[in-house]
C-alpha positions in Angstrom: -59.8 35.2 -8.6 -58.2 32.0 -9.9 -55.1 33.0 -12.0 -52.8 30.6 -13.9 -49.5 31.4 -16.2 -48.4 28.1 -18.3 -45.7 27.3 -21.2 -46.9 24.5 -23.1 -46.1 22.5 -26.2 -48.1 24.8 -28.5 -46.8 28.2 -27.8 -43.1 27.8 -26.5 -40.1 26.3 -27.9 -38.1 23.5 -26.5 -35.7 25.8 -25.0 -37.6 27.5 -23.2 -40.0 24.7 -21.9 -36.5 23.7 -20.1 -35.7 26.5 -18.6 -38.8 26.7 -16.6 -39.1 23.1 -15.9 -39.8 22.2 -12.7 -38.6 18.5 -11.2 -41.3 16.8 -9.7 -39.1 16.2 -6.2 -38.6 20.4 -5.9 -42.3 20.9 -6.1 -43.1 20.7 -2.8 -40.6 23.4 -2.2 -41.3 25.6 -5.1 -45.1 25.8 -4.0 -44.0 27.1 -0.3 -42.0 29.7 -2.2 -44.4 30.6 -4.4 -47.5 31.0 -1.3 -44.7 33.1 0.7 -44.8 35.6 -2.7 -40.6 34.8 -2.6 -38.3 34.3 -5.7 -40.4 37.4 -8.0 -38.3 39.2 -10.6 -38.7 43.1 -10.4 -38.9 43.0 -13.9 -42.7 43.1 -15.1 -42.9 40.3 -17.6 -46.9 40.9 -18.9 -46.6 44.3 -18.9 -50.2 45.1 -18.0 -50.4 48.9 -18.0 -50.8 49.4 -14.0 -50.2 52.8 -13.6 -47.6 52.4 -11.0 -45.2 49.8 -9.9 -47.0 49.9 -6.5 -45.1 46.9 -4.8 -47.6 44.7 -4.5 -46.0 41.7 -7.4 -43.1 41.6 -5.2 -44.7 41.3 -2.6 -47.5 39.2 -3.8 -48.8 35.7 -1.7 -51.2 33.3 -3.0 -53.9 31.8 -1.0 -54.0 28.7 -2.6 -51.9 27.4 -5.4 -50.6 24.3 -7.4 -48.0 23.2 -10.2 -48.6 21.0 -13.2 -45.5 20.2 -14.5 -45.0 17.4 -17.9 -42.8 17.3 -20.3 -44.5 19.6 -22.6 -45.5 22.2 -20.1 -45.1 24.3 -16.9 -47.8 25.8 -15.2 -49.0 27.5 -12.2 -52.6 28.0 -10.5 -53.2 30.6 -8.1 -55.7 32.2 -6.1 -54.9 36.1 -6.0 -55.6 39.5 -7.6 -53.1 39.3 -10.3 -51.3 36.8 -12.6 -48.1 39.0 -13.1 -46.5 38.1 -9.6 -47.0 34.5 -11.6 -45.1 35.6 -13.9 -42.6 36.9 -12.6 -42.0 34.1 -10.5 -41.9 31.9 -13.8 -38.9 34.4 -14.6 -37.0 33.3 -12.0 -37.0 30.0 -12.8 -33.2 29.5 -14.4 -32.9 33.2 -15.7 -35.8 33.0 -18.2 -35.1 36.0 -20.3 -38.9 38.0 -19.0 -39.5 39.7 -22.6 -38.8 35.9 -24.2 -41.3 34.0 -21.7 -44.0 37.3 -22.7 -43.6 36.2 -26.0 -44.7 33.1 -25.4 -46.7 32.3 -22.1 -50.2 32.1 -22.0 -52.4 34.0 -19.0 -55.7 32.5 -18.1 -57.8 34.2 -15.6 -61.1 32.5 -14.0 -63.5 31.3 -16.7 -60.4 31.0 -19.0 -58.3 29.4 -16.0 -61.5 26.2 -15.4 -62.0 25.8 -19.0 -58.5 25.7 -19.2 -57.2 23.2 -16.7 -60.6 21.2 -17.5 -59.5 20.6 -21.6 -56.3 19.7 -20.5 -57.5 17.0 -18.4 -59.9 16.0 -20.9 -56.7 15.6 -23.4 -57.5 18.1 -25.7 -54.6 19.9 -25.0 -52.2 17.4 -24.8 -49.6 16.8 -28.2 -51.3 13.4 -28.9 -54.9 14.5 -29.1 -56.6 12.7 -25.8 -53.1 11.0 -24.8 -54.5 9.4 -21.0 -51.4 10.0 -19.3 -52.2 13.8 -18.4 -55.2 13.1 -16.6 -52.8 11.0 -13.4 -50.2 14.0 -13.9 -53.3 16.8 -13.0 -53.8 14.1 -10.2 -50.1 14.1 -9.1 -50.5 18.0 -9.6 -53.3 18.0 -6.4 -51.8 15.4 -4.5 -48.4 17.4 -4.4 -50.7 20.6 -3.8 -52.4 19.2 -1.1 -49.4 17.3 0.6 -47.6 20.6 0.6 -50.8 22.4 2.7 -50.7 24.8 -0.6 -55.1 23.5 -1.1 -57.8 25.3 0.2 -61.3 25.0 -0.3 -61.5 26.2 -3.4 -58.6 24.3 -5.4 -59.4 21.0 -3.7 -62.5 21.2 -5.6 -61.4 22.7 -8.6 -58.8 20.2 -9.3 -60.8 17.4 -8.0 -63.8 18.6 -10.9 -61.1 18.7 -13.3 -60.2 14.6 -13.0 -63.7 14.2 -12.8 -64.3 16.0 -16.3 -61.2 14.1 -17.8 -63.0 10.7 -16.6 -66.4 11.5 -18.1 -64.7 12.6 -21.7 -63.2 9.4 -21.6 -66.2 7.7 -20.8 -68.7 9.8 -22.7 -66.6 10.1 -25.9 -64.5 8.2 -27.9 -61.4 10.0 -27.3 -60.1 7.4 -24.7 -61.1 4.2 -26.7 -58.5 4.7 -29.1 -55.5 5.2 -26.8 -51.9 7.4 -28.1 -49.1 8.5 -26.2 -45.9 10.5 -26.7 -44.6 6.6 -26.6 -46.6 5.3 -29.0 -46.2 7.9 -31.7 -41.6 8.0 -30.9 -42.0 4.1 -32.2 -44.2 5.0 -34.6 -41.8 7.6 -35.7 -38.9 4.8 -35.8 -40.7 2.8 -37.6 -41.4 5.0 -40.3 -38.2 6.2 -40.6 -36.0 3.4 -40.0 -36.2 0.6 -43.1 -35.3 -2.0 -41.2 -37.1 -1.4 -38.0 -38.5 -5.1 -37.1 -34.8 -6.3 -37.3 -33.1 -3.3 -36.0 -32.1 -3.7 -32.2 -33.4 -0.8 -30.2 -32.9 0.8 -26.3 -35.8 2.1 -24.2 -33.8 3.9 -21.8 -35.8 4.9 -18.7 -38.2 2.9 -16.8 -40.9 5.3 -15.5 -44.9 5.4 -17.1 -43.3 7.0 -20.2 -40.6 3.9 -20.4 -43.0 1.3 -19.7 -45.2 2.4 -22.8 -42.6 2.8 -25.5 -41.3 -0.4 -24.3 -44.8 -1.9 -24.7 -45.3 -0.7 -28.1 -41.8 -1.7 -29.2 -43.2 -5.1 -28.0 -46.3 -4.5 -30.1 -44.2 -3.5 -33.1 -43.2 -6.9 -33.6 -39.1 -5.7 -32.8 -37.6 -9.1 -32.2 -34.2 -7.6 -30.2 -34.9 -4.8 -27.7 -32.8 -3.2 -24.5 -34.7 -1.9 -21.4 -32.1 0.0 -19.6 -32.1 2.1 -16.2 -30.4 3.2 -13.4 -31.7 0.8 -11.2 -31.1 -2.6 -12.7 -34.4 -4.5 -11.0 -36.8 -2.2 -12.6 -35.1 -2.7 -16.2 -35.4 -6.2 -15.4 -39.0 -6.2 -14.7 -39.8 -4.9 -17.6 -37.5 -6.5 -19.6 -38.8 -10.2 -19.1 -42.5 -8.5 -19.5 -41.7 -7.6 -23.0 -39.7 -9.9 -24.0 -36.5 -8.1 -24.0 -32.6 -8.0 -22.5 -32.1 -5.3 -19.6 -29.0 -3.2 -19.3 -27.6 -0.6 -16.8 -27.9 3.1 -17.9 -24.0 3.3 -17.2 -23.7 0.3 -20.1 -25.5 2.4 -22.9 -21.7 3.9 -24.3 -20.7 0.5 -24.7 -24.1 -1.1 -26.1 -24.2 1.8 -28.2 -22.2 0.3 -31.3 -25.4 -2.2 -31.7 -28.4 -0.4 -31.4 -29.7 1.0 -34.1 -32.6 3.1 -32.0 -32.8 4.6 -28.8 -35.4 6.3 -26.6 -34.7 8.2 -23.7 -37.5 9.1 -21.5 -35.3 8.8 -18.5 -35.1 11.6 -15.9 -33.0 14.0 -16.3 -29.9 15.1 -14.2 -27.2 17.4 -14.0 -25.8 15.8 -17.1 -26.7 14.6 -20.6 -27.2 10.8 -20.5 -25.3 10.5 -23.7 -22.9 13.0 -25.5 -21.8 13.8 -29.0 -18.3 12.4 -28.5 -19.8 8.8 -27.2 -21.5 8.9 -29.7 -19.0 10.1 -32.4 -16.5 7.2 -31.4 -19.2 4.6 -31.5 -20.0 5.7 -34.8 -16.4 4.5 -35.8 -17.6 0.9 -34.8 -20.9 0.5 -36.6 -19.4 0.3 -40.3 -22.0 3.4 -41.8 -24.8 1.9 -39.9 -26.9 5.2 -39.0 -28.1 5.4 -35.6 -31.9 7.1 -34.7 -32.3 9.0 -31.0 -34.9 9.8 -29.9 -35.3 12.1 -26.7 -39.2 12.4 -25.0 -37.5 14.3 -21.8 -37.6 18.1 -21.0 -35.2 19.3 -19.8 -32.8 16.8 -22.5 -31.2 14.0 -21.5 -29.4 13.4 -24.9 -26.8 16.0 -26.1 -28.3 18.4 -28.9 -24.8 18.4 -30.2 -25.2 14.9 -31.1 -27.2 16.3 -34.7 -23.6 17.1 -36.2 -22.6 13.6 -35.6 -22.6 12.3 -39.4 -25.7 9.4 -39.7 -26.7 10.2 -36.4 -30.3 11.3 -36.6 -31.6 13.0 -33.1 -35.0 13.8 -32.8 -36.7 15.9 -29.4 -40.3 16.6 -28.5 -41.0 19.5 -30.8 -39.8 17.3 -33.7 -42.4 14.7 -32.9 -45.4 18.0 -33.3 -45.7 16.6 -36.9 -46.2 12.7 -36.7 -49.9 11.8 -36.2 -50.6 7.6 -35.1 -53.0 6.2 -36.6 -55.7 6.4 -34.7 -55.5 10.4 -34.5 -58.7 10.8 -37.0 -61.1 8.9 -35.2 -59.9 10.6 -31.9 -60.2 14.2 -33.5 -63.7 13.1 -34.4 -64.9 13.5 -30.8 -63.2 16.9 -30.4 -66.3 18.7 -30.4 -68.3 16.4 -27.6 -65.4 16.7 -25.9 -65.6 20.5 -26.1 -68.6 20.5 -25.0 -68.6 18.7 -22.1 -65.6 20.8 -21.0 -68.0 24.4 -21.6 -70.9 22.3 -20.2 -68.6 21.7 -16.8 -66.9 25.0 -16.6 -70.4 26.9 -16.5 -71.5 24.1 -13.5 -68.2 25.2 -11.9 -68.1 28.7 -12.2 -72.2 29.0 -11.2 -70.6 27.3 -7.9 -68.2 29.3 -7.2 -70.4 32.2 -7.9 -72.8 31.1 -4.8 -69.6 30.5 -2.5 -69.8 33.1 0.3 
């Protein structure tokens, strides 16, 4: 039975999409754990009404399994009996309180499981209706699955038939001829809010897929003064002279930060916040009332939460973004319903397949 456990955007706050956030490097790892059946709470976390604790979640292995981990959601595939060793192991993830992630995890199970992963590829499950990004994570999700000998049979198709159905959306539909992306709609966002925003000076901080797209748009905004800044100063470079910007270290942002009147983080996140409420309260003392927009795309947060009691600082995260729609959202939520059923028309070819596997 194919089994599969997620938080997503939809059902789980922010805090709690951290806490179970998986880095894309300790995947490889985390799937090994997971086939061995090791790290399971003992505390049931569906609470399914088995008659008897009978051992078998913790001591539960997986035939086959994979991870697909964004910033707006966590979750796990499986082939096995059950989706509370899933669960469980989800628990364990950085003390996840197990009646909290009940609350708010969703449980798929076969048909649900196919139709499941197959709408998410095809974008329909994404924040930004259609956004094309999810469609190379699910890829990055098999590749890391496959690397890590955690594939069978099985899974190498069913993940394989999921970027096939995200392709033919896209190419059937109009969903992917009117392009968003959790980039697009953050300078969106800054634009709306800022009244100055074509003569503001702005940061894009972080140089990945994410970076490279808010940079693009801030580009396309028609911002005149724009940072690209990084860890590595080549990459911030790169882009830079591409969009027609200045680059700057990641290590420089505290003492940029008394010009820029927006930043964007979708930088990486380590062990600490990128920027705090103190560097941020002292450069306020520098920009003469000016008020200062952040804006933070990463999970778990790079930018300090605390920095919302800094006075004229205005922070905004992923679930405050839930509300802002781009422009081309109407035309894209027009094709939901091909796009649902293409997805239903797939799933049934899928499951009729596995059906007739011996």
């Amino acid at each position: 039975m194919i089994v599969s456990v997620e938080i997503d955007h939809k059902a789980a706050p922010l805090k709690l999409r951290e806490q179970v956030s998986l880095d894309a490097h300790d995947i490889p790892d985390t799937l090994g754990q997971l086939l061995r059946g090791s790290g399971l709470t003992s505390i049931p976390v569906l609470h399914l009404g088995c008659d008897d604790d009978c051992g078998r979640c913790s001591r539960a292995q997986f035939g086959e399994a994979a991870i697909l981990s964004t910033c707006n959601r966590t979750g796990l595939y499986a082939v096995g009996g059950c989706a509370e060793p899933l669960a469980r192991f989800l628990a364990g993830r950085n003390g996840a309180v197990p009646d909290l992630l009940h609350r708010h995890l969703n449980v798929y199970e076969n048909q649900e499981a196919v139709r499941h992963l197959f709408a998410t590829a095809a974008g329909l499950e994404s924040q930004v209706l259609g956004e094309p990004q999810i469609l190379g994570q699910i890829r990055d999700a098999y590749d890391r699955a496959r690397d890590a000998g955690a594939l069978g049979p099985l899974f190498d198709t069913f993940f394989r038939r999921a970027i096939q159905v995200g392709k033919r959306v896209r190419t059937e539909t109009e969903l992917g001829r009117h392009p968003a992306s959790l980039g697009s709609v953050a300078v969106d966002l800054a634009a709306g809010v800022h009244p100055d925003f074509a003569d503001a000076t702005a940061m894009m901080l972080g140089t990945g897929e994410m970076g490279e797209l808010v940079a693009r748009h801030l580009h396309k905004s028609g911002m005149r003064d724009f940072y690209v800044a990084s860890r590595t100063r080549d990459r911030a470079e790169e882009l830079a002279t591409e969009f027609g910007g200045h680059s700057a270290m990641a290590t420089e942002l505290p003492q940029l930060l008394p010009e820029i009147d927006v930043l964007i983080s979708a930088t990486a996140p380590g062990k600490d916040y990128v920027l705090t409420a103190d560097q941020v309260r002292r450069a306020m003392d520098d920009r003469g009332g000016r008020p200062l927009l952040l804006i933070d795309l990463a999970v778990p947060r790079t930018l300090d939460p605390g920095i919302r009691d800094v006075a004229n600082a205005y922070v905004h995260d992923l679930d405050d973004l839930k509300a802002v729609k781009d422009a081309s959202h109407q035309k894209r939520a027009s094709e939901v319903p091909e796009a649902q059923r293409i997805v239903e028309e797939e799933t049934e070819a899928f499951m009729s397949w596995l059906r007739q596997r011996p």
